[in-house]
TORMAR-896036 format. One line per 8 residues: number of its first residue (from 0); for each residue x, y, z of C-alpha. Coordinates in steps of 0.2 Angstrom, whole numbers. Example, Ala and Ser with C-alpha at 12.3 -4.5 7.8 and 13.67 -1.06 7.14 Angstrom:
BEGIN
0) 62/-22/39 | 68/-5/36
This chain:
BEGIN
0) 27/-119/6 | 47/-117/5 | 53/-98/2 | 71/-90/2 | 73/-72/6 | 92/-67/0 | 99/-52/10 | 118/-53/5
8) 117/-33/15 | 113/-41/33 | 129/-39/42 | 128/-34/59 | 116/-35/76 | 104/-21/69 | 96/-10/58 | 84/-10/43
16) 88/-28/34 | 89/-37/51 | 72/-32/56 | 65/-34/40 | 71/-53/38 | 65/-56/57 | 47/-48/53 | 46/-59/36
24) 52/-73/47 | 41/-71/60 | 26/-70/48 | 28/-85/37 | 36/-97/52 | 19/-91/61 | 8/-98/45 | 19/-117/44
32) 32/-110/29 | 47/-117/27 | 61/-102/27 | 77/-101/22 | 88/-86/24 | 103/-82/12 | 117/-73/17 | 134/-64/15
40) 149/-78/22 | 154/-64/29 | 137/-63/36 | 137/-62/58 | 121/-73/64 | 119/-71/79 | 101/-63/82 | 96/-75/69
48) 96/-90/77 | 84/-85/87 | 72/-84/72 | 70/-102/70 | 74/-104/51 | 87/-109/40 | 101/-96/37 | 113/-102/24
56) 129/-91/22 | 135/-95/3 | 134/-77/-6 | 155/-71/-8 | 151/-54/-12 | 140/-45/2 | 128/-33/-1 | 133/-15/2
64) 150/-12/-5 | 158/-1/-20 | 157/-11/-35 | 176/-4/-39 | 180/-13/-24 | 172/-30/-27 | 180/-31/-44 | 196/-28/-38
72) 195/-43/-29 | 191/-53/-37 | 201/-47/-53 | 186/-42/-64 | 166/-40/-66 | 164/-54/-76 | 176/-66/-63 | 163/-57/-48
80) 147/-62/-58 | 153/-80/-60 | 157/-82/-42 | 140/-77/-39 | 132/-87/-52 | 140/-103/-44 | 135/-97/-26 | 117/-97/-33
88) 116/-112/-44 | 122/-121/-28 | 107/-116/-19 | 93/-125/-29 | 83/-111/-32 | 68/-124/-41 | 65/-132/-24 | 59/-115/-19
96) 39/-110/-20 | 46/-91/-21 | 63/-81/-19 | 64/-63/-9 | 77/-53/-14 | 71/-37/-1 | 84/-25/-6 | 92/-29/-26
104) 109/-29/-28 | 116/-28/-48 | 127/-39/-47 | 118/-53/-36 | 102/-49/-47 | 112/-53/-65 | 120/-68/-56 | 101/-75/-50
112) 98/-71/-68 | 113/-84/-77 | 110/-94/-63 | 89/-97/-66 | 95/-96/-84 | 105/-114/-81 | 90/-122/-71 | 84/-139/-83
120) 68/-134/-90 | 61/-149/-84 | 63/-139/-65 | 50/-125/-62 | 58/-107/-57 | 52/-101/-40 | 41/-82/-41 | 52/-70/-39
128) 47/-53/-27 | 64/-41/-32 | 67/-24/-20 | 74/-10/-31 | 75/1/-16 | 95/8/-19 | 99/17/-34 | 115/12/-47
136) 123/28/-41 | 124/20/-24 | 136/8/-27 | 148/16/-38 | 151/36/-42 | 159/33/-61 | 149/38/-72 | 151/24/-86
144) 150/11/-74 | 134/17/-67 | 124/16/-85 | 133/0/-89 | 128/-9/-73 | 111/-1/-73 | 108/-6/-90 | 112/-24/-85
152) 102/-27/-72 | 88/-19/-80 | 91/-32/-94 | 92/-44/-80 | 76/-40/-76 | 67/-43/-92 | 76/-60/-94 | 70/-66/-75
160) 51/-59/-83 | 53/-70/-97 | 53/-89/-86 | 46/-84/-69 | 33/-75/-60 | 38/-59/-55 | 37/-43/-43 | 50/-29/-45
168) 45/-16/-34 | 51/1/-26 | 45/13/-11 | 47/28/-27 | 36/20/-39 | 49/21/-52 | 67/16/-53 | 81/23/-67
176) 94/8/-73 | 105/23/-81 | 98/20/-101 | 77/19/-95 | 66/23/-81 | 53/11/-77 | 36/14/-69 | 36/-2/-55
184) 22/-4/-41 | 26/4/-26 | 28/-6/-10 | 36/-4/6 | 47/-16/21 | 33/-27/28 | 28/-31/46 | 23/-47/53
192) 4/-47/59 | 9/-46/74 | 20/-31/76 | 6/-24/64 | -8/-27/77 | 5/-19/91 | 5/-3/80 | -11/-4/79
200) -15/-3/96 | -1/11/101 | -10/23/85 | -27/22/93 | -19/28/108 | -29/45/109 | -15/59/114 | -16/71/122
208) -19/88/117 | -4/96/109 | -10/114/118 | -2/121/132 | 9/109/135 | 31/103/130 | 32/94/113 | 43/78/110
216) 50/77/94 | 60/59/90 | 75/55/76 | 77/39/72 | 90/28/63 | 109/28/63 | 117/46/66 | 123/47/49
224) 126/67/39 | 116/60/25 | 101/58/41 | 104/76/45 | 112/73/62 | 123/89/61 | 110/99/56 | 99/91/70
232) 111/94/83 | 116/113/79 | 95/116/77 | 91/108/93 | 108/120/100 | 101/136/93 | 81/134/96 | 88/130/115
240) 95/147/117 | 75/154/111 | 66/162/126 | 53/149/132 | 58/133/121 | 52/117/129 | 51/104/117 | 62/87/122
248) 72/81/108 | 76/61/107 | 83/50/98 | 82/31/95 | 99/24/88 | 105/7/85 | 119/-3/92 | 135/3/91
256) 131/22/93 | 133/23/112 | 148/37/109 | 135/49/103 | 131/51/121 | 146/61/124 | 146/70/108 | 127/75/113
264) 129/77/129 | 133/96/129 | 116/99/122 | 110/97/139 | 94/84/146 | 83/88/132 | 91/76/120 | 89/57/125
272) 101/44/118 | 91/25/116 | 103/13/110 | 94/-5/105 | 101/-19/100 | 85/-25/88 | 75/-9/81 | 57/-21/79
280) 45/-20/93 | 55/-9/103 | 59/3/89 | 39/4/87 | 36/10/103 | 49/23/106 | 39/30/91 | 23/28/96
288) 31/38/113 | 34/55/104 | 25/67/99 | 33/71/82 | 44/60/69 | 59/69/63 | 66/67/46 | 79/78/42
296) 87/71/29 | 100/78/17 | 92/81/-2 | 110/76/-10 | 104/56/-3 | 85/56/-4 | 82/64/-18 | 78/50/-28
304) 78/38/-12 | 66/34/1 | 66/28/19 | 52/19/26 | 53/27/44 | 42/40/34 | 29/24/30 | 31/20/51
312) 28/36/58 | 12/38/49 | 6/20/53 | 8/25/72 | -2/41/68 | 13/54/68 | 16/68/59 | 33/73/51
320) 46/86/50 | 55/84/32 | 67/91/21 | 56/100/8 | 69/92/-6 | 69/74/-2 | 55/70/-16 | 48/53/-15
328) 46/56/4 | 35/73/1 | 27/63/-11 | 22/50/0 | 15/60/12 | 7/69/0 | -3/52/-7 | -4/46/8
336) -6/55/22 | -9/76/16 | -10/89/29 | 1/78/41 | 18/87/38 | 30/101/40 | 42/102/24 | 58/114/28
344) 73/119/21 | 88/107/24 | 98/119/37 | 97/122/55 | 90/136/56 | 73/129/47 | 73/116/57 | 75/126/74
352) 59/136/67 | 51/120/67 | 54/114/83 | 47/130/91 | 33/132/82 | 18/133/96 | 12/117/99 | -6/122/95
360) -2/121/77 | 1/104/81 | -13/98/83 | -21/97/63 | -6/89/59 | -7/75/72 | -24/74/67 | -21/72/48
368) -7/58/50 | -20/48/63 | -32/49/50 | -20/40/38 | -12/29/50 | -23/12/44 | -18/17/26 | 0/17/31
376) 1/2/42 | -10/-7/26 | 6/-5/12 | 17/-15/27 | 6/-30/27 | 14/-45/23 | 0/-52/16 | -1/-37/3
384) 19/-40/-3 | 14/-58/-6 | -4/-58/-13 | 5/-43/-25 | 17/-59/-29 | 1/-70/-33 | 4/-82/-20 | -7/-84/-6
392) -2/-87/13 | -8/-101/22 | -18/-97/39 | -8/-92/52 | -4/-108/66 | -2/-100/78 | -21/-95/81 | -34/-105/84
400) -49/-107/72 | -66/-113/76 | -74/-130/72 | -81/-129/54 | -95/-136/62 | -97/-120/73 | -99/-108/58 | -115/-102/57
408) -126/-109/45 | -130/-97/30 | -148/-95/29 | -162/-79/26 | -151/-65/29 | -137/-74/37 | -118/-70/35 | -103/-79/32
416) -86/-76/41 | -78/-71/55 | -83/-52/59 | -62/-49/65 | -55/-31/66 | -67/-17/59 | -61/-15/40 | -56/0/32
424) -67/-3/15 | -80/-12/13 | -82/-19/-7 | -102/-22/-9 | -105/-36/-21 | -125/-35/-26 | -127/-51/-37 | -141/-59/-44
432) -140/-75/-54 | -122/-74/-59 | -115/-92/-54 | -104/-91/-70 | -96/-74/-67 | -96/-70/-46 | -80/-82/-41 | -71/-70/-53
440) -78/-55/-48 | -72/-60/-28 | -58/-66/-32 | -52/-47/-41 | -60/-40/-24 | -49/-52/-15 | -33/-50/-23 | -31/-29/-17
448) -15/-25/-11 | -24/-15/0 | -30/-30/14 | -39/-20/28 | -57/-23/19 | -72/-33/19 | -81/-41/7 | -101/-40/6
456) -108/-51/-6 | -126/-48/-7 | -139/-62/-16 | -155/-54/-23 | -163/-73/-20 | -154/-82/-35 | -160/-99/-40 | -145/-104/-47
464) -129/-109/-40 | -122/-91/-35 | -126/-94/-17 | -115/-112/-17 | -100/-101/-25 | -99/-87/-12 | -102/-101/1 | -87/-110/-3
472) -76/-93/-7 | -81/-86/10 | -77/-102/20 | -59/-100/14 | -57/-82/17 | -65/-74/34 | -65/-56/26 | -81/-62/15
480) -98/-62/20 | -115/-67/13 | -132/-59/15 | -148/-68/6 | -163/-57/4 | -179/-71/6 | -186/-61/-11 | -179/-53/-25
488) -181/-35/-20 | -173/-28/-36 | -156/-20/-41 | -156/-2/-30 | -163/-10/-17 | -152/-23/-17 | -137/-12/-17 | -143/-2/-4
496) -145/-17/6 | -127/-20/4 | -122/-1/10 | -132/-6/26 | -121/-21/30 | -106/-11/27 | -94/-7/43 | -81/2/35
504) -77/20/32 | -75/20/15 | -86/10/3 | -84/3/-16 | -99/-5/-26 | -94/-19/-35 | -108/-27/-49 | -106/-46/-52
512) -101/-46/-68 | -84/-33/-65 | -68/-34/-58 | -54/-23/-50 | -37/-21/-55 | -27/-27/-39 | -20/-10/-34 | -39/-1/-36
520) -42/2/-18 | -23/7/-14 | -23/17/-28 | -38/28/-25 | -40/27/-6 | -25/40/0 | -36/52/-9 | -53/53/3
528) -39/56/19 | -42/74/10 | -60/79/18 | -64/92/1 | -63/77/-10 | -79/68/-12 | -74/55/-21 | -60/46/-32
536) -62/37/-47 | -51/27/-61 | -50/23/-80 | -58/9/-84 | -59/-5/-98 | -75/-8/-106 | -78/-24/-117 | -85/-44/-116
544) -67/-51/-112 | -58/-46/-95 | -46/-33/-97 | -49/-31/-116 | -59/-17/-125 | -61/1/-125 | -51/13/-110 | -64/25/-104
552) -62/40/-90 | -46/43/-94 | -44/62/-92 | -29/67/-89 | -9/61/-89 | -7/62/-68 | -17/59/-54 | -27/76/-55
560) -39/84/-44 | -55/92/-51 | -65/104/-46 | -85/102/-41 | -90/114/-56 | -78/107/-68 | -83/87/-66 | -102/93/-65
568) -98/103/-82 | -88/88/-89 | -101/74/-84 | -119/82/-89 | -109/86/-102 | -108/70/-111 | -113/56/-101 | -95/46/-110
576) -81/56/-103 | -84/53/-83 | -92/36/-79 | -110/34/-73 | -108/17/-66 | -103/21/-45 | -91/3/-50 | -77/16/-55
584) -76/26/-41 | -70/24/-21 | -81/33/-8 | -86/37/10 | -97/25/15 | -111/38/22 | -110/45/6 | -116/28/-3
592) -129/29/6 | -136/49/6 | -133/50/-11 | -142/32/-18 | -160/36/-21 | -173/26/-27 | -182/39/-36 | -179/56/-40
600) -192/70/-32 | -202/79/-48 | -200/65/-59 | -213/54/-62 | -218/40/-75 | -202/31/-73 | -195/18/-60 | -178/20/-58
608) -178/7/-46 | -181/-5/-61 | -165/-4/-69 | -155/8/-60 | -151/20/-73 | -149/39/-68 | -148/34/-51 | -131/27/-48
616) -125/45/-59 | -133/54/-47 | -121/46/-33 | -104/53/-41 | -115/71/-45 | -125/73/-26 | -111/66/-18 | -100/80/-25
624) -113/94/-19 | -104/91/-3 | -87/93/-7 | -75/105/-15 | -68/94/-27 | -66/75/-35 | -51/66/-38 | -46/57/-56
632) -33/44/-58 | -26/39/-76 | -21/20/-74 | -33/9/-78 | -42/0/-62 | -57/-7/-66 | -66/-19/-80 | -85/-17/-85
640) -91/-33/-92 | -101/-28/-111 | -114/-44/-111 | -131/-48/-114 | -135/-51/-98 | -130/-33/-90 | -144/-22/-89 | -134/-5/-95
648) -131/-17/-113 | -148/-25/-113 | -155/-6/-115 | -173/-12/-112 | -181/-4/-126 | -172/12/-124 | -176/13/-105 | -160/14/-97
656) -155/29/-110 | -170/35/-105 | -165/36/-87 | -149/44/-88 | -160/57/-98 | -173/60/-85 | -157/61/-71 | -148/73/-79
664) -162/86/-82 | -166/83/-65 | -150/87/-59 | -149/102/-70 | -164/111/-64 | -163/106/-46 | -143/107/-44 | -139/120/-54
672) -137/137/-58
């Protein structure tokens, strides 16, 4: 496999696009990938020839420069976009499997464009996996200019869709080119496996108790205004002159910043200045040293943009001070990790109230951002940005693998795979006779962008060839494993023995004849970090051909939260508008498990262990008798297969209506008022 990632912004020893290049670098050099990177000519190599790829300087326009500027150089937009068009063509983009642009720069983006646009159509154009991180508004303040370029590039955009695979992204979930705003999947700077098993390690680090004793709150990044370095410094002066304040203020800055020491240095031993040359591992564990992430950026630049030192803090487990006005980051936290920040106003004093708040009201929040940390460092996988791409990594060299002849043989209640690190969801797979469907059904589990999970695919002693299927699917993926019950023991039961094989916190049942959107588990995970919300659920397509029918459970316009008495209301009401199926939903594992019965007490002449029906209702409706509330997202994330052979269609004789039937009066007498 051969990929270029293009960074014309890389420029000097440090910051944000060396690091991500060397993290990219280090993870697909580490799985036998041929990289290439492509530079500015302008471009200063020198950590990167310690990377051990190819770095190509060709690109004559670098990355983050006014666009006023650039065309003055080169006499006019149209003269700038050929230069760039040449530099591209000379590259041979169509001997590449894939092409990263990390960050997209207008002008480099509509030169790819011309440039893929020239390729013979006898050559193949690579995937392409596009950054919309910067806004239009970055590179030029005209007004005109911005909508003419923004409309450009979006147009760029659709014509790169049109010949090649491709995955324009942001950290927002949404990007405006001036004349549109476009919903685009959210994804963030990756980290090699590696640095990701090193953050790992430093966020199950238990601290110690924030009570009784000093806080150590760290700022991280260049000491730029638009960072809130004045207002940091003036807080950090004014909370020191508070009876009693403590709390150790430091900060981490890149190369180059060392004459902040002297413009610091009246604010007395409190303030530490760290001055790296590369911001990667060592950046990660100054991080992981403090107590507290500072973020106190100025609304006027992130209002509409994001910074993924928010994504990092939380990934090591700690909680954040931000300005109440910089959107996509409160949203983030909000998604991903709630109840681990404090928002403030963007001035010193707010912030000096923060940094003397009494460190006992610490200690919810550090709590809160541990509990989110494995979601966090999850959306930094490599794996996830590729898999998102539709390519799949090879295995990583630089590990060894055992023998194929040492795997375990799968026999009677056997598994397949390597246990590994303890996943975050586990995705049950009860199956029975379904060697035409199961690979599909896998393979949706296996393509979440979400990669922390494990796979449990549970046999209910098919005679067909489901068994041969999962073998071979499981041999090439360690994150899949196989039980075989000696007997068929019946659906319930079978899924139950699933939930009993599950390791992870959080669980998902997956029948054998449905699939997952890609972005299921990511999408409804960050909600359960909430401990009143019993569980999340999506819309979902019904019909006999993948992805094509009739949208069901769609509520509402936004990710909403419902209330225990509203959803019960709702779902006894009419057993259509909230699903009955527990495929739609994300849970706690332990919940899976309490609330999936085999029977229900009182009701007799009927076996819901038979066919299932009332039963798996009853998960979404007893599992929510322990929580204040459940949480409903609009965007379609899963497909229920409408076939012959699925016992919910095939009815029975009017025994699976009969079950939801019997369930729901039972629930009504017994549950409620």
């Amino acid at each position: 496999m051969k990929i270029a990632i293009i960074d014309p912004g890389y420029s000097a020893v440090s910051g944000h696009n060396l690091a991500l290049l060397e993290e990219l670098s280090r993870e697909l050099r580490a799985r036998g990938v041929e990289v290439h990177a492509v530079l500015a000519r302008d471009a200063t190599i020198g950590a990167i020839e310690s990377f051990g790829i190819h770095v190509m300087r060709t690109l004559r326009v670098a990355g983050y420069v006014r666009l006023e500027d650039v065309f003055a150089r080169f006499g006019s937009q149209e003269d700038c976009v050929a230069a760039l068009t040449h530099d591209f063509a000379a590259l041979e983009l169509g001997s590449f499997d894939a092409v990263l642009l990390p960050t997209i720069y207008p002008l480099h983006l509509i030169a790819l464009d011309r440039a893929l646009q020239a390729l013979p159509k006898s050559v193949s154009a690579p995937r392409l996996a596009l950054g919309f991180l910067m806004p239009v508004s970055y590179w030029t303040k005209d007004a005109s200019l911005r909508v003419e370029i923004g409309v450009k590039t979006r147009e760029a955009l659709f014509s790169l869709r049109a010949r090649s695979e491709v995955l324009a992204w942001t950290e927002t979930g949404r990007y405006d080119f001036g004349d549109a705003v476009l919903e685009l999947p959210r994804l963030y700077p990756v980290v090699s496996s590696e640095l990701g098993e090193r953050m790992q390690a430093l966020a199950a680090i238990e601290p110690a108790s924030p009570e009784g004793r000093p806080m150590t709150f760290g700022f991280f990044g260049a000491p730029l205004r638009s960072k809130g370095i004045e207002v940091l410094v003036e807080a950090v002066a004014r909370a020191r002159t508070q009876t009693g304040f403590e709390a150790r203020v430091k900060l981490l800055l890149p190369k180059g910043s060392e004459s902040m020491r002297e413009t610091l240095a009246p604010l007395g031993p409190e303030l530490s200045v760290f001055s790296k040359e590369r911001d990667n591992r060592e950046y990660v564990e100054e991080m992981a040293a403090v107590d507290v992430v500072l973020l106190p950026y100025e609304p006027g630049e992130y209002a509409e943009k994001f910074s993924g030192i928010v994504v990092e803090a939380i990934a090591l487990g700690k909680p954040v001070i931000v300005t109440d006005a910089c959107t996509p980051l409160v949203r983030f936290l909000d998604d991903v990790a709630p109840g681990s920040y404090v928002a403030i106003d963007y001035d010193a004093k707010a912030l000096a109230a923060a940094l003397s708040l009494p460190s006992a009201q610490w200690g919810p929040l550090m709590a809160a951002a541990r509990a989110s940390s494995g979601i966090a460092r999850a959306l930094k996988s490599a794996e996830r940005l590729f898999s998102a791409l539709g390519l799949v990594l090879p295995p990583r060299t630089d590990r060894a693998t055992a023998p194929s002849k040492a795997r375990p043989a799968i026999s009677e209640g056997a598994t397949a795979g390597a246990m590994g690190p303890s996943p975050i969801v586990s995705i049950v797979i009860p199956t029975y006779n379904r060697d035409h469907l199961i690979e599909e059904t896998i393979e949706s589990a296996r393509a979440q962008t979400f990669r922390e999970l494990e796979i449990v695919v549970v046999d209910n002693a098919s005679d067909d060839g489901t068994v041969g299927v999962v073998e071979r699917i499981a041999r090439r993926d360690p994150r899949v494993r196989l039980h075989r019950n000696p007997t068929n023991v019946g659906p319930v039961r079978n899924w139950m023995r699933g939930l009993e094989l599950a390791r992870a916190p959080f669980g998902k049942l997956l029948f054998s004849d449905d699939l997952l959107h890609p972005t299921f588990v990511e999408r409804l995970l960050p909600a359960l970090i909430d401990p009143k919300t019993a569980f999340a659920i999506g819309a979902t397509v019904i019909g006999d051909r993948p992805w094509k029918g009739r949208t069901c459970f769609r509520l509402f316009e936004e990710p909403t939260r419902v209330s225990r008495s509203i959803y019960e209301a709702i779902s006894l009401g009419s057993i259509h508008v909230l699903p009955v199926s527990p495929g739609a939903g994300l849970f706690r594992t332990a919940d899976l498990r309490a609330s999936l019965r085999l029977e229900l007490p009182g009701v007799r002449d009927y076996d819901f262990a038979e066919t299932g029906a009332g039963v798996d209702w009853m998960v979404y409706l007893l599992t929510l008798l322990r929580y204040e509330r459940a949480f409903v997202h609009p965007e379609t994330l899963a497909f229920f297969r409408s076939h012959a052979g699925s016992i919910t269609i095939e009815n029975r004789g009017g025994r699976v209506m009969r079950g939801y039937e019997l369930a729901g009066a039972w629930f009504n007498k017994t549950h409620r008022a």
